[in-house]
C-alpha positions in Angstrom: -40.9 -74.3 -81.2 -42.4 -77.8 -80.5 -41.7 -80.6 -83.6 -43.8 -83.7 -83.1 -41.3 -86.2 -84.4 -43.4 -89.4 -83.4 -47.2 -90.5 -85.1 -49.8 -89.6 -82.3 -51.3 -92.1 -80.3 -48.9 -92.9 -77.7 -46.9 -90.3 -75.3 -45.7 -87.8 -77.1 -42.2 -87.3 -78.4 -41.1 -83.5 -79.0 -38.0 -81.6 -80.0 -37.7 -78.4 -79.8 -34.9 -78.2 -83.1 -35.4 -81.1 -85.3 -31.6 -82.6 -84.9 -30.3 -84.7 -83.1 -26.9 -87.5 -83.1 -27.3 -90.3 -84.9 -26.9 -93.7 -82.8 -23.0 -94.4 -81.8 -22.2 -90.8 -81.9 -22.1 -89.4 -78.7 -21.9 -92.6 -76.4 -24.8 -92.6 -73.8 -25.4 -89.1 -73.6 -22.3 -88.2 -71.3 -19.1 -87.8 -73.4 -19.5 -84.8 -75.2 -21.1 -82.6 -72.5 -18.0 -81.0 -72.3 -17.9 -79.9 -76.0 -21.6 -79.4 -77.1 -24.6 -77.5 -75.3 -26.5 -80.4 -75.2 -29.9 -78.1 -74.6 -29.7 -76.8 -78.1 -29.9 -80.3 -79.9 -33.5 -81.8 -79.3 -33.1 -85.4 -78.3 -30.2 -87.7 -77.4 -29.6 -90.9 -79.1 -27.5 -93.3 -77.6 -25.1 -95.7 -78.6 -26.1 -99.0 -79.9 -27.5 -101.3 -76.7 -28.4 -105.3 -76.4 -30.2 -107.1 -74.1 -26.6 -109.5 -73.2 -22.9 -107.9 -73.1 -21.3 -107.3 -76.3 -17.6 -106.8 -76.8 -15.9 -104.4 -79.3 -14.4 -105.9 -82.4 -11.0 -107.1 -82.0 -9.6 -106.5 -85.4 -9.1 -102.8 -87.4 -11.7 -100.5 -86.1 -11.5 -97.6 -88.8 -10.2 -97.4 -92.3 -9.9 -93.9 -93.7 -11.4 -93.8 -97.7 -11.4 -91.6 -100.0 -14.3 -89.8 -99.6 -15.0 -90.8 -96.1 -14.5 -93.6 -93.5 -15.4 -97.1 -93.0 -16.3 -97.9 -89.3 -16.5 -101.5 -87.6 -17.0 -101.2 -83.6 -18.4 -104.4 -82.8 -21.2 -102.6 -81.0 -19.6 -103.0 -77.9 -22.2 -102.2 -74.6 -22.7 -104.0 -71.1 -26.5 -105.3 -72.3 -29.6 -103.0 -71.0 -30.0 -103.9 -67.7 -26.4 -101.9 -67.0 -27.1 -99.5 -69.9 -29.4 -98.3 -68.2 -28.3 -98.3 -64.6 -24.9 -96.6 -65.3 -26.5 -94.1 -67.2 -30.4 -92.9 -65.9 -28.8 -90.6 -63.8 -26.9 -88.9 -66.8 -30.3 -89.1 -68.8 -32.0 -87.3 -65.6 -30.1 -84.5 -65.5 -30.6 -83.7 -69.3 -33.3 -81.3 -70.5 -33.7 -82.9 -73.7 -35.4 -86.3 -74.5 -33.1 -89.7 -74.4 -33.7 -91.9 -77.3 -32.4 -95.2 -76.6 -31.4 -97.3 -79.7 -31.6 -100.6 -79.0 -31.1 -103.6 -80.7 -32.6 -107.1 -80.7 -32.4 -110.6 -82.7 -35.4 -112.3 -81.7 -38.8 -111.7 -80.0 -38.1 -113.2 -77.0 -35.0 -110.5 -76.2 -37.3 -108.1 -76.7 -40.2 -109.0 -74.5 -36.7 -108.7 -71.8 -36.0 -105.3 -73.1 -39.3 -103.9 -72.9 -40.1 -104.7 -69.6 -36.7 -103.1 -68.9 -37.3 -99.8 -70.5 -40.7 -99.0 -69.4 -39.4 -99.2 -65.6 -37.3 -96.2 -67.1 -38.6 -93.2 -67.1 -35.5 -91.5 -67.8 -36.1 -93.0 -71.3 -38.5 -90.6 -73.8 -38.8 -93.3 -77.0 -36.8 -96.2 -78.2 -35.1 -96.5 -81.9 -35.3 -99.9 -82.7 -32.0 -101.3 -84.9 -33.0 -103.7 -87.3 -29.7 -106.2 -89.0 -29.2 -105.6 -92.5 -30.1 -108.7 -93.6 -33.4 -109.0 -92.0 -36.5 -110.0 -94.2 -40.1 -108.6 -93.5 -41.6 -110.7 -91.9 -38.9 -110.7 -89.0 -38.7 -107.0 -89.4 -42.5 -107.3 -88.6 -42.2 -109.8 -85.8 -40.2 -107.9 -83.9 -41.7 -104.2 -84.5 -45.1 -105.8 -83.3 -43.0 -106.8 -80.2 -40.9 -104.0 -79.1 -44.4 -101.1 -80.4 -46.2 -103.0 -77.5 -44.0 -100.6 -74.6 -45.4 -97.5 -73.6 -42.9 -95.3 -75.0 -42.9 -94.2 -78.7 -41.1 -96.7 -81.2 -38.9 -95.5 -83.8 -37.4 -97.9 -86.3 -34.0 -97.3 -88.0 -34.5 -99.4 -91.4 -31.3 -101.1 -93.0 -29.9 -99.0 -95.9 -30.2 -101.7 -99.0 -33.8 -102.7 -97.8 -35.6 -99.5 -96.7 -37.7 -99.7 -100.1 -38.9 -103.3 -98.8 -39.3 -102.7 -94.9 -41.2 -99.6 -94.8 -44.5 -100.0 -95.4 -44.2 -103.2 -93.3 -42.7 -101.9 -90.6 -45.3 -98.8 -90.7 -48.0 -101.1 -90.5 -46.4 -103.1 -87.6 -46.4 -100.4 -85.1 -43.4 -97.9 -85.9 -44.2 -94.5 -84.8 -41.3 -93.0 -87.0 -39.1 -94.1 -89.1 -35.4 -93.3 -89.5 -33.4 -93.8 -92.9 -31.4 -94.6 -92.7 -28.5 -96.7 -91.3 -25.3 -96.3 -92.6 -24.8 -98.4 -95.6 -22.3 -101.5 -95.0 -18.9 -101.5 -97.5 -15.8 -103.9 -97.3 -12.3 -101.9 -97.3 -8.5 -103.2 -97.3 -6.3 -102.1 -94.4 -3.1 -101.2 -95.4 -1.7 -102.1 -92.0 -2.4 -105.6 -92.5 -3.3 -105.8 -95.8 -6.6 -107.4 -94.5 -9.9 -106.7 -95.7 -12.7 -105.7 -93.2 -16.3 -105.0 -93.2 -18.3 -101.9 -91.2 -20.6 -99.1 -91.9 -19.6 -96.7 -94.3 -19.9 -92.7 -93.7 -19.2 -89.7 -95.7 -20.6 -87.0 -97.6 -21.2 -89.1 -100.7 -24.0 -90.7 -98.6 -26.2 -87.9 -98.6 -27.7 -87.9 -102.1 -28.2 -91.8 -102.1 -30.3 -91.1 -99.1 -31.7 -87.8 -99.9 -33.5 -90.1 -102.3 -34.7 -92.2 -100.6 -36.6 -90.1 -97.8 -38.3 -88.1 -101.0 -39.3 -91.5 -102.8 -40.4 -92.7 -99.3 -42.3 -89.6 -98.4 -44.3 -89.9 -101.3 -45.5 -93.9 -100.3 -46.0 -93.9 -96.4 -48.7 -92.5 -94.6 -48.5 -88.8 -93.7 -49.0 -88.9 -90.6 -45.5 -91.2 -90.1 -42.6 -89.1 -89.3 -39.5 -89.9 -91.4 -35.8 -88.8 -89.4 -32.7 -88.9 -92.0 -29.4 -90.0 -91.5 -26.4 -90.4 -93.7 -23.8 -87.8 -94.7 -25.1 -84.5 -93.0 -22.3 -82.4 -92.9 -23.2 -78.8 -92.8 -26.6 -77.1 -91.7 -27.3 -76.7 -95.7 -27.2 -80.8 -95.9 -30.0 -80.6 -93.1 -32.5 -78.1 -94.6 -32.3 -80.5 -98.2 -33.3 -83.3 -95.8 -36.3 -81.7 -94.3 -36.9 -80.2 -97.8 -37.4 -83.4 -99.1 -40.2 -84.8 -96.6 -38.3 -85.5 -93.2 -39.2 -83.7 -89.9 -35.8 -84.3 -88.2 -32.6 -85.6 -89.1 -29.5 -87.2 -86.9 -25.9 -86.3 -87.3 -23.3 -89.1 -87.8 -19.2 -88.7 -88.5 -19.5 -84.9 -89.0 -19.7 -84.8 -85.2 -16.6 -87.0 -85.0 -15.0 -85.0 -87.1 -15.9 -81.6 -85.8 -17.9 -82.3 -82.3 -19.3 -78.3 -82.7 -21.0 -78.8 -86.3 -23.6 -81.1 -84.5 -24.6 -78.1 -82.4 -24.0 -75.6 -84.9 -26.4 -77.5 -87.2 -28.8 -77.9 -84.4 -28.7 -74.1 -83.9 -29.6 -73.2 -87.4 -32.3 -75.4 -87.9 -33.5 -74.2 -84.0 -33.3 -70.3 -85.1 -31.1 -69.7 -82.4 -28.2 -67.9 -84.5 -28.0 -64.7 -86.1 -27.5 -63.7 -89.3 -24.1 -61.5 -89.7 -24.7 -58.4 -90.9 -23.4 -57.0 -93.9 -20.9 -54.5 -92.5 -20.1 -56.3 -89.4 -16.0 -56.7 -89.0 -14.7 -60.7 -88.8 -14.1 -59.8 -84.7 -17.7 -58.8 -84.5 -19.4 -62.7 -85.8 -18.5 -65.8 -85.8 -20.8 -68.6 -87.4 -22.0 -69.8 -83.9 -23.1 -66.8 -82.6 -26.6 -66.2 -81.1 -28.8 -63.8 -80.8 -28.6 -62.6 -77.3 -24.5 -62.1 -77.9 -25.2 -60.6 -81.5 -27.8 -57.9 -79.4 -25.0 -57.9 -76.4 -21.9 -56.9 -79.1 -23.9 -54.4 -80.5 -24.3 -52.6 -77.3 -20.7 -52.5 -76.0 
């Protein structure tokens, strides 16, 4: 199965399961290897990179919530030029496509980063971060920018202004479109009685954005690929995405959580496990199994 996730026109960009980790998940591509088949998920997205060093936030990193978490990193990274030196090595050995999220604050760092990644053929596409409180026509500015690489462009739009960005962005040069990122939220930490900002994640997420990918799907241009994002936590949260107009999606904190529901998720939607049969005894199935050991239990 080949899913065309990016508009044609430039190289293409196919998975073969539409799911992948969402940006900050799974670090550059290398930290989960030993937990996850990484050839059953169809693209990596890497953690958040900039064109200069950035170092993680010094204060409270994680506050738990109710119904979820509240997440403030700092978006700590060496800048690209290391990003991508430590790590095309890693992004060579893999059999799926590298998506590297990157993120820039003016035109002029991204005429840098450009030039950078299309040296890298290691790199399949780029998802472009844009800041929460970024206004269209700087959205715009730097779309036009970063879509002039070689390499398919996909832009994650800010959760409160996806409505306004969009069409925008489409028109810019975007070859996809990925709503969205997690929304931002301010929490108290009990620890120091502090409050701190960071990105929100939990299942509550999911209808907010399961909204908006259906109201957007019905506005853009067909031929734009939408990828969802927010509060997938079970293969069932994935098929309502793609029910409601997207052609992949990306898995946040359920793979923190539970590194094997990312795969698990990306098996399901890939067709690669088998449906337990009615009579078959709990030693017999488990929820990950495939095919090929389904057919191989059944013959012993």
């Amino acid at each position: 199965m080949a899913i065309e996730i990016a508009r044609p026109g430039k190289y293409s960009l196919t998975v073969s399961t539409p799911v992948m980790p969402a940006a900050g998940t799974v670090g550059f591509g290398d930290r989960y290897r030993a937990l996850l088949d990484y050839e059953k998920l169809g693209a990596i997205v890497t953690n958040p990179a900039t064109i200069d060093p950035w170092r993680p936030a010094t204060s409270t990193r994680v506050i738990a919530l109710d119904a979820g978490v509240l997440v403030h990193t700092g978006l700590p990274n060496p800048g690209l030029a290391k990003v991508i030196s430590q790590n095309r090595r890693t992004w060579a050995s893999l059999r799926i496509p590298v998506i590297l999220h990157l993120v820039g604050a003016s035109v002029k760092q991204l005429k840098r980063a450009v030039a950078l990644i299309d040296d890298a053929d290691e790199i399949a596409a780029v998802e472009l971060g844009l800041s929460d409180d970024i206004d269209a026509a700087a959205a715009v500015e730097l779309v036009r920018e970063t879509s002039r690489m070689e390499k398919p462009l996909l832009v994650r739009l800010p959760f409160y202004e996806c409505h306004q960005l969009a069409l925008p962005v489409a028109d810019a040069g975007a070859d996809a479109l990925v709503l969205t990122a997690a929304p931002r939220g301010t929490a108290r930490d009990r620890h120091t009685g502090r409050l701190v900002s960071g990105r929100v994640y939990g299942p509550l997420i999911k209808p907010i954005i399961l909204r908006l990918v259906g109201r957007l799907r019905r506005q853009i241009p067909d031929e734009l690929p939408i990828i969802a994002s927010g509060g997938i936590h079970s293969p069932q949260d994935a098929r309502d995405y793609i029910d409601a107009g997207a052609i992949a999606v990306q898995v946040d904190a359920a793979t923190w959580a539970q590194p094997k529901m990312l795969e698990r998720i990306a098996r399901d939607l890939g067709g690669w496990i088998a449906t337990r049969q009615k009579d078959a005894l709990p030693d017999e199935w488990n929820p990950d199994m495939t095919h090929t050991e389904a057919i191989q239990r059944r013959a012993t």
